[in-house]
PADREN-351955 format. One record per residue (C-alpha): residue in one letter; x, y, z. Coordinates in Angstrom, 2 decimals. Layout:
R type      xx      yy      zz
R    a       X       Y       Z
...
***
This chain:
R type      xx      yy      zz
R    x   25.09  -46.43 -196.08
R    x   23.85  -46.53 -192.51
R    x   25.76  -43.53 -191.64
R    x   23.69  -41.06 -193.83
R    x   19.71  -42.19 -192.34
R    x   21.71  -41.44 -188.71
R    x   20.88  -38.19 -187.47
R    x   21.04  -38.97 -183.50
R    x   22.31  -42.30 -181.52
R    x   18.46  -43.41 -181.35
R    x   18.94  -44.27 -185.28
R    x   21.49  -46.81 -184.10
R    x   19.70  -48.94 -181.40
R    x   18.17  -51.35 -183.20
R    x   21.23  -52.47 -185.58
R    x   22.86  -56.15 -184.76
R    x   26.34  -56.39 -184.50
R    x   27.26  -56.87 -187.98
R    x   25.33  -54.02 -188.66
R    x   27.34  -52.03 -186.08
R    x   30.88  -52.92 -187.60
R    x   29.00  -51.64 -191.17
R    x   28.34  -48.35 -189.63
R    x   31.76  -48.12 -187.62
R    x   33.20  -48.60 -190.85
R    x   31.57  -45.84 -192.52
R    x   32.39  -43.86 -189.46
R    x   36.06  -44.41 -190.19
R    x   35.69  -43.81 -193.44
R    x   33.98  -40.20 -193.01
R    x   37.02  -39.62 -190.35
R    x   39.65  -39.85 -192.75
R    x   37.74  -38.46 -195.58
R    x   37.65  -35.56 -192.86
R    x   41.08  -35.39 -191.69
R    x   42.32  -36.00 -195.09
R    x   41.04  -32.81 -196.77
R    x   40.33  -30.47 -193.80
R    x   43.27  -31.78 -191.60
R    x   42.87  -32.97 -188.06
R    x   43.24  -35.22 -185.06
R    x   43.92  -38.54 -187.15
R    x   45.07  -41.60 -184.57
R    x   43.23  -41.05 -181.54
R    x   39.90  -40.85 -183.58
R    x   40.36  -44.32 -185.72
R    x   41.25  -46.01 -182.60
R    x   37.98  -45.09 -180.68
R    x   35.51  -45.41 -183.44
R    x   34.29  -48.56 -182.22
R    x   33.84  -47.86 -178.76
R    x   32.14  -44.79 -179.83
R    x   29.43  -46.94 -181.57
R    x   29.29  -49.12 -178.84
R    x   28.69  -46.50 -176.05
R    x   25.84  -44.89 -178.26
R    x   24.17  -47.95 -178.99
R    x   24.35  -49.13 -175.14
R    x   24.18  -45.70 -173.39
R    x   21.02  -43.83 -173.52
R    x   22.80  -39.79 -174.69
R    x   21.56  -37.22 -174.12
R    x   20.35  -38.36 -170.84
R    x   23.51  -40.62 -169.56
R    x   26.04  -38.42 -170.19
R    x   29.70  -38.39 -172.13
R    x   32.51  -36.63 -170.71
R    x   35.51  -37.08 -173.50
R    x   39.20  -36.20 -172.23
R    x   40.98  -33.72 -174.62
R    x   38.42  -34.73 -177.32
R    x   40.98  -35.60 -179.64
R    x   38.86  -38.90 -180.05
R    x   35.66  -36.77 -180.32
R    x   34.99  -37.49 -184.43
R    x   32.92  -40.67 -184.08
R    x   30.92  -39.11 -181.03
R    x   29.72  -36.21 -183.88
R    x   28.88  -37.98 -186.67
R    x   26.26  -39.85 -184.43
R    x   24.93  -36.83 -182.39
R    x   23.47  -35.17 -185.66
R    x   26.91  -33.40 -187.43
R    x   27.67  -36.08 -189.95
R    x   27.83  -33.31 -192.91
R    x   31.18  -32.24 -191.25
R    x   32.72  -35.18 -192.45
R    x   31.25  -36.65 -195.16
R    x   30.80  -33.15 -197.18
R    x   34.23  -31.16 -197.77
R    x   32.30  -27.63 -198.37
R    x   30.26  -28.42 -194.07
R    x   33.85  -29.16 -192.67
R    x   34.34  -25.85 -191.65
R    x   31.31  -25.44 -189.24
R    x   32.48  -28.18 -186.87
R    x   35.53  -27.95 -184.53
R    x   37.88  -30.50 -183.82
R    x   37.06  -30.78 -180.04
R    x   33.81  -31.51 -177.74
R    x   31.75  -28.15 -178.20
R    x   28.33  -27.25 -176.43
R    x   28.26  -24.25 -178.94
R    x   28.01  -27.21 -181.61
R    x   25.54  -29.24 -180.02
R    x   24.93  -28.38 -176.32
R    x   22.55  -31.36 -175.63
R    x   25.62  -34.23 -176.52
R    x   28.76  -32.31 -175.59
R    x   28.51  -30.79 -172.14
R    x   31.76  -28.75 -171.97
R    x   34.17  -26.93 -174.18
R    x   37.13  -29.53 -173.94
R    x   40.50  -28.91 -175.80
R    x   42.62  -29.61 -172.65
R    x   43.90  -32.24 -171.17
R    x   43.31  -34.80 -167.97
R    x   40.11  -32.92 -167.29
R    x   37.37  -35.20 -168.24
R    x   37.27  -36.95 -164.40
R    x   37.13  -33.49 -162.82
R    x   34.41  -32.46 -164.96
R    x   32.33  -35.60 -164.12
R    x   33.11  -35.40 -160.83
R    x   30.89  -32.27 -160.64
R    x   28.35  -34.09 -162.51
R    x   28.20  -36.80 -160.22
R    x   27.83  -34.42 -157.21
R    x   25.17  -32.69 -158.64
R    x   22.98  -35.73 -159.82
R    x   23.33  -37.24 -156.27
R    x   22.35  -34.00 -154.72
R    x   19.32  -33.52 -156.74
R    x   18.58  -36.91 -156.67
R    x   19.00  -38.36 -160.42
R    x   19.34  -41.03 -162.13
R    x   21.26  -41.12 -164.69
R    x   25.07  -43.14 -166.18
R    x   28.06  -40.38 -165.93
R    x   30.70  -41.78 -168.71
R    x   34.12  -40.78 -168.84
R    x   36.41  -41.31 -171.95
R    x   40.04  -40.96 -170.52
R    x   43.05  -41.83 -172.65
R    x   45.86  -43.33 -171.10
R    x   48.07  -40.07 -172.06
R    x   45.83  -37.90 -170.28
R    x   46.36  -40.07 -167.12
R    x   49.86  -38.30 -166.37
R    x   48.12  -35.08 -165.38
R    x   47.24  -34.27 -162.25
R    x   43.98  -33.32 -162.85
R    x   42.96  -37.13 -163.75
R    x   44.02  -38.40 -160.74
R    x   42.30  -35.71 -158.41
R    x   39.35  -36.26 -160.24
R    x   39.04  -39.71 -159.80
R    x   40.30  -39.36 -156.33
R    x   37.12  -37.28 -155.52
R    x   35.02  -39.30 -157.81
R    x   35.83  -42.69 -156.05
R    x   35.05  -41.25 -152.23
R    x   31.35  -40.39 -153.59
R    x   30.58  -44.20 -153.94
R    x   28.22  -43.46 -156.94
R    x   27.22  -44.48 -160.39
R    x   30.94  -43.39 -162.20
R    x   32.07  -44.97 -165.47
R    x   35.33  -44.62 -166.81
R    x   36.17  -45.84 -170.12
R    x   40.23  -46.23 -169.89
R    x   41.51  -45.63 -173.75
R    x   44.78  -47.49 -173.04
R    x   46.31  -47.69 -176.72
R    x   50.31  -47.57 -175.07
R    x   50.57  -43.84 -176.57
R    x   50.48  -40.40 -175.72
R    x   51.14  -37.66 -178.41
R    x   54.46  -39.59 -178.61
R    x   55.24  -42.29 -176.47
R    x   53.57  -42.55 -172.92
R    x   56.51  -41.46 -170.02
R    x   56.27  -42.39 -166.12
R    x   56.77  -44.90 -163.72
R    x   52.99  -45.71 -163.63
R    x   52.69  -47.30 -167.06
R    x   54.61  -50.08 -166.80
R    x   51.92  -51.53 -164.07
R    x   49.37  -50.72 -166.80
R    x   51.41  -52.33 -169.22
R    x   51.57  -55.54 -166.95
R    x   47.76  -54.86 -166.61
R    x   47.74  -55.38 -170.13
R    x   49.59  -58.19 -170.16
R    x   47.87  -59.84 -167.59
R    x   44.29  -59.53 -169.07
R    x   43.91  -56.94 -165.86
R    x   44.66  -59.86 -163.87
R    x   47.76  -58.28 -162.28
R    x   47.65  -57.74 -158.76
R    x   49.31  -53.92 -159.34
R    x   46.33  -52.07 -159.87
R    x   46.32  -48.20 -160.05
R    x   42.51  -48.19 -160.55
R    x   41.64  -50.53 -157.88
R    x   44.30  -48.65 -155.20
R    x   42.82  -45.48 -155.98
R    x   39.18  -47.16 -154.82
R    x   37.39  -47.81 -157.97
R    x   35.89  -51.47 -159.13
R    x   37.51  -52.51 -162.44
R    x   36.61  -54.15 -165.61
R    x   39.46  -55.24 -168.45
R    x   38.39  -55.30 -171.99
R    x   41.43  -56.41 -174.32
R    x   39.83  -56.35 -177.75
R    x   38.81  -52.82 -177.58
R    x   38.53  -52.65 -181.21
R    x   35.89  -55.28 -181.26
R    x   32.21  -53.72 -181.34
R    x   30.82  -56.99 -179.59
R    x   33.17  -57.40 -176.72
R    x   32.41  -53.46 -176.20
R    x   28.65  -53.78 -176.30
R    x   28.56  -57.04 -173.80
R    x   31.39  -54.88 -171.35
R    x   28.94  -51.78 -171.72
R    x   26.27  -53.97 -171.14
R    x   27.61  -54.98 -167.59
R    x   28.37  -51.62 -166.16
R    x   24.52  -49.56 -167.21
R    x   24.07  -48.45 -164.25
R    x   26.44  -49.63 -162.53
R    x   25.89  -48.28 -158.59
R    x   29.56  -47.44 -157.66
R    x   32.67  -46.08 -159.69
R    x   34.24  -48.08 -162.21
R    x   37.40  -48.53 -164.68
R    x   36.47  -50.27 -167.88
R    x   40.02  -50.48 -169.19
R    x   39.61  -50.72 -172.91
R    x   42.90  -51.71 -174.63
R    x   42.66  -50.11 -178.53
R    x   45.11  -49.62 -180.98
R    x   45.77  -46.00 -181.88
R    x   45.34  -45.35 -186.36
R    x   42.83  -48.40 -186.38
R    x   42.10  -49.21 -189.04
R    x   44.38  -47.08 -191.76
R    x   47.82  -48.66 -191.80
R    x   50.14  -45.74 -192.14
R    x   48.42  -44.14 -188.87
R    x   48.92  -47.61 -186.92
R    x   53.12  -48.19 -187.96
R    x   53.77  -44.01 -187.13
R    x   51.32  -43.56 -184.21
R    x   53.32  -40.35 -183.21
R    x   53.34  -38.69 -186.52
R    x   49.78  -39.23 -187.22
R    x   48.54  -38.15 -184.01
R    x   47.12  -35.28 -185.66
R    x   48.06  -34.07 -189.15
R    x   47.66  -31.22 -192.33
R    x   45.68  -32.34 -195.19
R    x   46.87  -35.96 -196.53
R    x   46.37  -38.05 -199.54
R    x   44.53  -40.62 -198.54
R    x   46.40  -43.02 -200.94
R    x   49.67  -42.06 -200.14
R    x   49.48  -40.80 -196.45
R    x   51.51  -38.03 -197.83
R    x   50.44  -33.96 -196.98
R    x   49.49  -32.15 -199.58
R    x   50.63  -28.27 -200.47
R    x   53.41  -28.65 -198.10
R    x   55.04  -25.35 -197.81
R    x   58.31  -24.23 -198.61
R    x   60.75  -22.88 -196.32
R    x   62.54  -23.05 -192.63
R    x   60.41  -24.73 -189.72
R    x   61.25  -23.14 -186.49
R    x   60.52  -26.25 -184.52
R    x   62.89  -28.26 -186.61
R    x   65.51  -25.88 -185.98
R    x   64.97  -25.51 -182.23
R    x   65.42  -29.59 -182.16
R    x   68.58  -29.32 -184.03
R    x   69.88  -26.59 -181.91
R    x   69.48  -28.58 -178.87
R    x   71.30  -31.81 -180.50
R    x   74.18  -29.43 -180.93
R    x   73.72  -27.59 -177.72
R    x   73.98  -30.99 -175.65
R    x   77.74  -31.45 -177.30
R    x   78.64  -28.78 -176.29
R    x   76.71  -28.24 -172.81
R    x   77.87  -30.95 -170.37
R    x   74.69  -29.49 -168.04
R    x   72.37  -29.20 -170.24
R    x   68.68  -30.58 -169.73
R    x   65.76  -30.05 -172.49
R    x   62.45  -30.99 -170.60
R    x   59.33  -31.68 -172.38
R    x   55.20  -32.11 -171.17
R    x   54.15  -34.57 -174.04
R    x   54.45  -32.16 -176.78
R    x   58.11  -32.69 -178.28
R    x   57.64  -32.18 -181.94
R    x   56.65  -28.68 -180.97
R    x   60.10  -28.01 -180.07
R    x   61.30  -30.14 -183.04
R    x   62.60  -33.06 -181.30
R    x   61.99  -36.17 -183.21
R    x   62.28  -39.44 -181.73
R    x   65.61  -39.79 -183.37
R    x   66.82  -36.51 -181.98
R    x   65.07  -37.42 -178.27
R    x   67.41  -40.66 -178.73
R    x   70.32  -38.17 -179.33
R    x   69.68  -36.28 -176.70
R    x   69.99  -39.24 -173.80
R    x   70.27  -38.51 -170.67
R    x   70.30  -34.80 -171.44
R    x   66.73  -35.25 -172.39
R    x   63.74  -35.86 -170.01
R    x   59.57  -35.80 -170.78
R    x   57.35  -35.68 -167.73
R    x   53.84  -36.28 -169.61
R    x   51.17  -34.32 -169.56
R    x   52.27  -32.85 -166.55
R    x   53.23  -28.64 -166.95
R    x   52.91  -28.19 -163.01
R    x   55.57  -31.12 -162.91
R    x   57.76  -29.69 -165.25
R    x   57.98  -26.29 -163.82
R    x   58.86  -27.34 -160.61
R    x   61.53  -30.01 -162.05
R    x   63.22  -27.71 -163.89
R    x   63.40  -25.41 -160.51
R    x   64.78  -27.63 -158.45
R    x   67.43  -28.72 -161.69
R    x   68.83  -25.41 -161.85
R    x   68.90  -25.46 -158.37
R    x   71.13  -28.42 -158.28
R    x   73.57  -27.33 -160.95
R    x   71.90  -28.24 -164.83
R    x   71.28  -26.11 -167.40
R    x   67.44  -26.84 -167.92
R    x   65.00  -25.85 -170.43
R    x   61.27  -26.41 -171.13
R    x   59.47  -25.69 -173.77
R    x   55.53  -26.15 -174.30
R    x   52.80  -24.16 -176.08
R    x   51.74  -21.10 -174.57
R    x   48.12  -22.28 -173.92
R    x   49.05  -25.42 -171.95
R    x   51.51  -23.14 -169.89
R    x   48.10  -21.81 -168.05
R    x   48.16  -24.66 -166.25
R    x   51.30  -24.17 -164.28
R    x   50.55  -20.44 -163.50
R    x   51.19  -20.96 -159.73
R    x   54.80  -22.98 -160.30
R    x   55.94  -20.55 -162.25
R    x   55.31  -17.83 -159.67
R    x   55.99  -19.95 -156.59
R    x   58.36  -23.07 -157.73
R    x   60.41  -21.06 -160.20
R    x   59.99  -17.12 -159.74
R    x   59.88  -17.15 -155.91
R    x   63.29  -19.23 -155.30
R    x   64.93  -17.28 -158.65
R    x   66.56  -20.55 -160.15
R    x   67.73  -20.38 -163.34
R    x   66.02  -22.30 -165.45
R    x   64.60  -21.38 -168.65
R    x   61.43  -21.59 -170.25
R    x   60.24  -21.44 -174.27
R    x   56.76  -20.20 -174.60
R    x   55.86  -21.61 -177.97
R    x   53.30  -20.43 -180.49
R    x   52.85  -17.42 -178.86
R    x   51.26  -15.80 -181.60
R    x   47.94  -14.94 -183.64
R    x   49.26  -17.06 -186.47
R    x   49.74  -20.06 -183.92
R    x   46.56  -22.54 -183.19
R    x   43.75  -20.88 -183.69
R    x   41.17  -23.37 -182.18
R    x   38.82  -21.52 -179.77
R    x   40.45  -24.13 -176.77
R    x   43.63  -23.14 -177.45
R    x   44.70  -19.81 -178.49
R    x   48.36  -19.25 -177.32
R    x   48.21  -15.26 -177.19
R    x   47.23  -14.52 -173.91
R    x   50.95  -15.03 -172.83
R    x   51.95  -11.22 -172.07
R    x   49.60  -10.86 -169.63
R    x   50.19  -13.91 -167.88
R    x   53.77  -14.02 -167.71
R    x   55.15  -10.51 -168.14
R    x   53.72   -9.11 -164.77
R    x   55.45  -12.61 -162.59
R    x   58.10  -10.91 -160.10
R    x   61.41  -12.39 -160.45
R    x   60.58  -13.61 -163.92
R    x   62.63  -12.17 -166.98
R    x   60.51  -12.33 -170.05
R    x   62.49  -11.87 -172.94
R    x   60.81  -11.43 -176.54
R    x   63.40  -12.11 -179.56
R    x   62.65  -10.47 -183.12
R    x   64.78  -13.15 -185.17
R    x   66.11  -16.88 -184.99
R    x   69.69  -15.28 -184.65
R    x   68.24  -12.87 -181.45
R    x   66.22  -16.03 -180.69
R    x   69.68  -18.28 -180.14
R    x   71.59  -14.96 -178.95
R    x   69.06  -15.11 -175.70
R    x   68.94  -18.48 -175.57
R    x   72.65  -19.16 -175.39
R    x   72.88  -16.64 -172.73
R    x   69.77  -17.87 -170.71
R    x   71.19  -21.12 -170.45
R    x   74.16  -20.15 -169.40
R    x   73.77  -17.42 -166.43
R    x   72.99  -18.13 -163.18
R    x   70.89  -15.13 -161.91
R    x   67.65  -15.38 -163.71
R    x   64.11  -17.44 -164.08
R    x   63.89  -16.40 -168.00
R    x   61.21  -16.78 -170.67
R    x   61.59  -16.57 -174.49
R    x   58.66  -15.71 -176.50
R    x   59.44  -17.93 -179.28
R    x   58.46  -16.31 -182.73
R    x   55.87  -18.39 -184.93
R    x   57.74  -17.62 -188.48
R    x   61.60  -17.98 -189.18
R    x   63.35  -14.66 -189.81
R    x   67.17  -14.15 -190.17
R    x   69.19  -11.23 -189.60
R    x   72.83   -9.77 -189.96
R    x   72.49   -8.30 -186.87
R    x   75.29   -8.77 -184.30
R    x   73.41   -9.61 -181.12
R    x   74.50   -8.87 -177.64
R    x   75.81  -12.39 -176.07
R    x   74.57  -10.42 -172.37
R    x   71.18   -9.37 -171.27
R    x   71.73   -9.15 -167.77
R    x   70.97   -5.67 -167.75
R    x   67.45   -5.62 -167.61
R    x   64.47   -4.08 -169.45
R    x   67.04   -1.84 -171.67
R    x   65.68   -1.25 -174.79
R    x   66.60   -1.15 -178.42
R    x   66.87    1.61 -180.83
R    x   67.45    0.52 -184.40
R    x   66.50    3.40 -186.23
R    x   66.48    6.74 -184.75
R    x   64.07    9.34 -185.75
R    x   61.58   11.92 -184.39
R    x   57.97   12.77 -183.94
R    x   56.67    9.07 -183.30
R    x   58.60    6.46 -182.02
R    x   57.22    2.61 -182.90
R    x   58.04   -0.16 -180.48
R    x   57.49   -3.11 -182.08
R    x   57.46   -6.31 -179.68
R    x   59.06   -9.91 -180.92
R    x   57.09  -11.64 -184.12
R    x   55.62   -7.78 -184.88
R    x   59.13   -6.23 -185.13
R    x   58.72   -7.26 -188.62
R    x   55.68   -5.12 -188.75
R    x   57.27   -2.08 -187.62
R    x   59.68   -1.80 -189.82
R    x   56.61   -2.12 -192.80
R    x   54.90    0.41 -190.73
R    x   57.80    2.75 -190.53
R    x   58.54    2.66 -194.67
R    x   54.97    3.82 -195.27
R    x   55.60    6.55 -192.16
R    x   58.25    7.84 -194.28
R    x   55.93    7.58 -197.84
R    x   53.76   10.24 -195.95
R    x   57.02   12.66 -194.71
R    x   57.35   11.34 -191.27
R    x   60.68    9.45 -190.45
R    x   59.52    7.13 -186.90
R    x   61.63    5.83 -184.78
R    x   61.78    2.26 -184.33
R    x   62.29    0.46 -181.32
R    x   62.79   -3.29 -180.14
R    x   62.08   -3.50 -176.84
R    x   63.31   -6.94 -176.42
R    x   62.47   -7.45 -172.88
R    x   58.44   -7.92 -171.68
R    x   58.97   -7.71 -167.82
R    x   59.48   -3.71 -167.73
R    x   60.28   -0.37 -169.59
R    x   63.47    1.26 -170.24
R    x   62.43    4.42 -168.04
R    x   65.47    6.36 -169.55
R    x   64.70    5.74 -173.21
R    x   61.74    6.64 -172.10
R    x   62.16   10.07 -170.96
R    x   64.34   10.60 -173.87
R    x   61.56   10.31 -176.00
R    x   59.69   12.76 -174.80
R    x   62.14   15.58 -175.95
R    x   61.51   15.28 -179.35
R    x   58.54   12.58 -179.92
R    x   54.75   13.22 -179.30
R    x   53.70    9.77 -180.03
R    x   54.34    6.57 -178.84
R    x   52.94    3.58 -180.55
R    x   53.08   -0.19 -179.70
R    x   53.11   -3.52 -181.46
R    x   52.38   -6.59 -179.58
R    x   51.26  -10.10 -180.96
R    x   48.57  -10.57 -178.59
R    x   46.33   -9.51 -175.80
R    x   45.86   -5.45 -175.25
R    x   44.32   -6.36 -171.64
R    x   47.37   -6.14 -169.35
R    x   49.75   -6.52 -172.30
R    x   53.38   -5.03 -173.10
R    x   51.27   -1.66 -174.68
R    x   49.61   -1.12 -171.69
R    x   52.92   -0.82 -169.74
R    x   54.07    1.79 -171.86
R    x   50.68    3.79 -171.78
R    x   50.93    3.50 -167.59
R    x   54.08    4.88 -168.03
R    x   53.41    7.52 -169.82
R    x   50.20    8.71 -168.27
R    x   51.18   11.59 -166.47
R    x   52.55   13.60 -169.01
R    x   51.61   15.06 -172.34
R    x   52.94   12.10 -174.32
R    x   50.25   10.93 -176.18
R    x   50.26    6.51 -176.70
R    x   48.69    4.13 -179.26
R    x   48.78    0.43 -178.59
R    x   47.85   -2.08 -181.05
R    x   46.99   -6.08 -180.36
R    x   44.27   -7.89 -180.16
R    x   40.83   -7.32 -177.98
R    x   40.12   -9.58 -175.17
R    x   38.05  -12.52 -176.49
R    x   37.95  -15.77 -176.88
R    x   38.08  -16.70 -180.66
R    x   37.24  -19.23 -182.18
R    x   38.92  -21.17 -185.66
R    x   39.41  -17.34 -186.53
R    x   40.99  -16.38 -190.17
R    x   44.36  -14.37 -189.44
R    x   43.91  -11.37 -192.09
R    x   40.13  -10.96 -190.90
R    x   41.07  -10.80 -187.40
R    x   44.41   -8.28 -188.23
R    x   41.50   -5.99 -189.60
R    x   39.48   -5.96 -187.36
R    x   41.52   -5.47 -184.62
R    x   43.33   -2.65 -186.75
R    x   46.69   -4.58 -187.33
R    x   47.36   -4.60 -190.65
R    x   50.24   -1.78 -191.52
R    x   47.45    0.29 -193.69
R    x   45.21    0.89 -190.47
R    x   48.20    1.84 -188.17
R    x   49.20    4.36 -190.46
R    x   45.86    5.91 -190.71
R    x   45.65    5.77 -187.27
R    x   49.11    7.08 -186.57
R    x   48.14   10.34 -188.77
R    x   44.92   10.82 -186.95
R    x   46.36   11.35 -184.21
R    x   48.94   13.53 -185.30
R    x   46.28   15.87 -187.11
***
C-alpha cells in the first residue's frame, strides 16, 4: 500500500499518475473503512478524494495553504497530512474529528471549520495578510457548490476578487447540497455544466474572478494538468471542478442525500448497524407537518438545507408542495422570509439546528423580534445529547435567544406539550415564538393548554414545600427522578415546569417564598446567562437561597454525555447531595 509509507504530502510527489489513482484508491478505501465503523461524513468525502490527491501532489502544503468549506470533504486532506491511523485503525478513530482542526494538526488545517460558506472569508484574510507582508505563497479554497447559497461565500469572494491577488478557488460542483441544491443561481451553473463552462452566464466571471472548467473532476490527471495551470496563478480564480458526490461506492452515488453523512454501516450491505429501537422525533415532526398542511390552508414549513432534521423526506417535501419552501444554506434568509410571510398572511415555520441559528442572531432580533410577526421558529437539537462535535454544540441556545425582546421562547417537556405549543404558535397572530425542541421522544397523558398567550406563567405539577425544583424542557424528566429520591430522604419538593424561557412567573414566585427556602433549576445547557440565572436575579434580594444546574461555559469537544453530566454535577445523585448540603 502507498497509503501506509505516507506520513506528509512530500511522500506523494514523486508518484506518476497511475500511481496516484493507486493511492486515491486506498484513500477511499480507508474513508469508508472509517465512516463505516466510526460513522461520519460519507458522500462529500468519496467525491473529493481525487482532487485531494491532486492538490497535495501539485500544491506545495504547508506553505500554499488549504482553506476547506464546512470540511465535510476534509478525510482525504488527513490521511495525507500525517493522521492516516484515524482511518485505517478502528481503536485511533477516536482521536481525529470529522472537520478541519488546527488542534489536530495546526501546520495543515489553519482554522477550526464545522460551518458553512466560510472558507472564502477565511482566505480572504489570508490573502490580505500575505500581500501586506509581502509573501509569496498559493491561497486554495475548497468551496462546495452547497456552501455557495450562503452569504458568507459570496462576500468573501466579493472582497477576495477586488484584491487582484494570487486566489484559488476549487468549485466542488457535484449538483448537491445536504439534499438537493435550491436557488435561482444553480441553474446558470447547471448550464455552466452543460456547456463545458462555455456558457456566457457566468456567476464567477460577473463577480470579477478569471475561470477555469474542469468536467472530469474525478479524474486525477485532468486535476493535476488544471492544478498545474493555476500555481501561482497572479489574480483570483474559479477552477470549477464538476465531481460526483459517493464516488466511488455505489449505494452513496444512487442516495446522495441519505449518505451525506451516516451512523456506522456495513460496508457490504450499506445498511446501519445497532439501529436503535424506538420513536424518532424528527420523523414525527415531518409527519406532523404532512398532516398539518391538510389541514392549514396557510401554512409554510421553511427549511436552510437541513430537512431531514425536521424529518422531511424527499417524499414528504414532495407532499408538502407549495406549502413547502428551502432557501439553502442561507439562516439570515430564512429568518427574514419567514418575517415578512407572517407579515403577509401565512402560517410559517422554520426549523434548523440550534448551532447554525448563530448565524442569524441579528434577523431574529431585527427582521423578526423588532416588527413582532408571527412566525415561528423550531430550535432543534438543543440539547447536551444533540451533536457533540466541538464546531457544533447546539446548547448555547438559552442564552442567545431567551433574553431577544419581543421574542417568546417557549420550552415543551413532551411531544404532546411539544404539538400543544406548536398548534397554538402557528395559529395566533401576536407573537415571534420559539420552541426548544426536545432531543428524546416522551409522551404524556397530560391535557395541555391549547393557549399560551399569557406569558411567562408557570407550571406547578406537584405541589410541595421546603424546595421547589424547576425543571426546564428535555430536564423535566430529570426533575421528576430528582424529586422521587427528595422524597427517599423525607423531603417532598415541589416540582415546577416553567414552560416559558423569556421570563419568570413573578407571582409563583413570591409564593414560594412563604413556605420554600430553596429554589433549584434544571436547564439543558449553558449556566452563563441561562434560564437558572434568571431565577437566581430574581431572587437576589431576599433570603431565598437558589441552586442552578447546567453546564459550564466551554467549548467541548466530541464530549461523552454521562462524563460531562458528572462533571458538571447533573446526574440526579449529585443534585441530591447538593440539594441536602444546602439544606444542612
Amino acid at each position: 500500500m502507498y497509503i501506509e509509507k505516507v506520513n506528509s504530502p512530500q511522500d506523494i510527489k514523486g508518484l506518476n499518475i497511475n500511481e496516484l489513482n493507486v493511492l486515491a484508491d486506498e484513500i477511499r478505501t480507508g474513508v469508508l473503512n472509517r465512516v463505516s465503523n466510526h460513522g461520519g461524513h460519507v458522500g462529500p468525502n468519496l467525491g473529493f478524494t481525487e482532487a485531494t490527491v491532486a492538490m497535495h501532489y501539485v500544491f506545495d502544503a504547508p506553505r500554499d495553504k488549504f482553506v476547506f468549506d464546512v470540511s465535510h470533504q476534509v478525510y482525504p486532506h488527513k490521511m495525507l497530512t500525517g493522521r492516516k491511523d484515524g482511518f485505517l485503525k478502528v481503536d485511533d478513530m477516536n482521536a481525529i474529528s470529522g472537520y478541519s482542526s488546527p488542534r489536530e494538526n495546526s501546520e495543515y488545517d489553519l482554522f477550526e471549520v464545522g460551518h458553512t460558506s466560510t472558507s472564502v472569508a477565511l482566505a480572504s484574510g489570508l490573502q490580505a495578510a500575505r500581500d501586506l507582508l509581502g509573501e509569496k505563497y498559493n491561497i486554495v479554497v475548497v468551496l462546495g457548490d452547497g456552501s455557495l447559497s450562503g452569504g458568507e461565500a459570496f462576500e468573501g469572494l466579493n472582497v477576495a476578487a477586488e484584491a487582484g491577488t494570487n486566489f484559488i478557488v476549487l468549485f466542488n460542483d457535484n449538483g448537491m447540497s445536504i439534499a438537493e441544491n435550491h436557488g435561482g443561481m444553480y441553474k446558470s451553473l447547471a448550464a455552466l455544466r452543460e456547456s463545458n463552462g462555455e456558457n456566457s452566464n457566468n456567476i464567477f466571471r460577473a463577480l470579477g474572478f478569471d475561470y477555469m472548467y474542469v468536467e472530469a473532476g474525478n479524474d486525477i490527471e485532468k486535476l493535476v494538468e488544471a492544478f498545474r495551470k493555476v500555481k501561482d496563478i497572479n489574480h483570483p480564480i474559479v477552477v470549477h471542478l464538476h465531481t460526483e458526490k459517493g464516488h466511488g461506492y455505489q449505494p452513496a452515488v444512487e442516495d446522495k442525500e441519505a449518505w451525506h453523512w451516516s451512523v456506522p454501516f456495513d460496508l457490504k450491505t450499506g445498511k446501519p448497524k445497532n439501529v436503535g429501537g424506538g420513536e424518532n422525533f424528527s420523523d414525527l415532526l415531518g409527519q406532523y407537518f404532512v398532516k398539518k398542511a391538510e389541514l392549514d390552508d396557510k401554512l409554510l414549513v421553511v427549511q436552510s438545507a437541513v430537512p431531514a432534521m425536521s424529518g422531511l423526506s424527499k417524499e414528504r417535501r414532495e407532499a408538502l408542495g407549495k406549502h413547502y419552501v428551502d432557501v439553502g444554506i442561507a439562516e439570515e434568509e430564512a429568518v427574514a422570509l419567514i418575517s415578512g410571510a407572517a407579515k403577509a398572511g401565512a402560517h410559517p415555520v422554520w426549523g434548523t439546528p440550534a448551532t447554525f441559528m448563530q448565524r442569524t442572531y441579528d434577523q431574529l432580533c431585527q427582521d423578526l423580534a423588532v416588527n413582532g410577526n408571527p412566525a415561528v421558529i423550531n430550535v432543534l437539537g438543543a440539547s447536551i445529547y444533540g451533536m457533540n462535535d466541538f464546531t457544533h454544540i447546539c446548547f448555547f441556545d438559552i442564552p442567545m435567544f431567551s433574553h431577544i425582546p419581543n421574542l417568546v421562547y417557549l420550552a415543551p417537556t413532551t411531544w404532546e406539550e411539544f404539538i400543544a405549543m406548536e398548534d397554538w404558535a402557528i395559529a395566533q397572530d401576536k407573537y415571534s415564538v420559539a420552541l426548544r425542541v426536545p432531543c428524546a421522544v416522551v409522551h404524556s397523558n397530560e391535557e395541555y393548554p391549547t393557549d399560551y398567550s399569557q406569558l411567562n406563567k408557570f407550571q406547578v405539577t406537584y405541589r410541595g414545600s421546603k424546595v421547589a425544583v424547576i425543571a426546564v424542557g428535555g430536564f423535566y424528566q430529570k426533575g421528576e427522578a430528582v424529586l422521587k429520591l427528595l422524597a427517599d430522604e423525607g423531603i417532598n419538593a415541589t416540582l415546577i415546569n416553567p414552560r416559558y424561557l423569556t421570563g419568570v412567573d413573578e407571582q409563583l414566585l413570591d409564593e414560594l417564598k412563604r413556605d420554600h427556602q430553596l429554589i433549584v433549576t434544571l436547564e439543558d445547557g449553558s449556566l452563563d446567562g441561562g434560564f437558572g440565572e434568571r431565577i437566581a436575579r430574581y431572587y437576589g434580594p431576599t433570603d431565598m437561597k437558589v441552586l442552578n444546574f447546567g453546564v459550564k461555559k466551554a467549548l467541548y469537544d466530541r464530549y461523552d454525555v454521562n462524563d460531562l453530566l458528572r462533571d458538571n454535577h447533573l446526574t440526579e445523585t449529585q443534585i441530591v447531595a447538593d440539594i441536602k448540603t444546602v439544606l444542612a
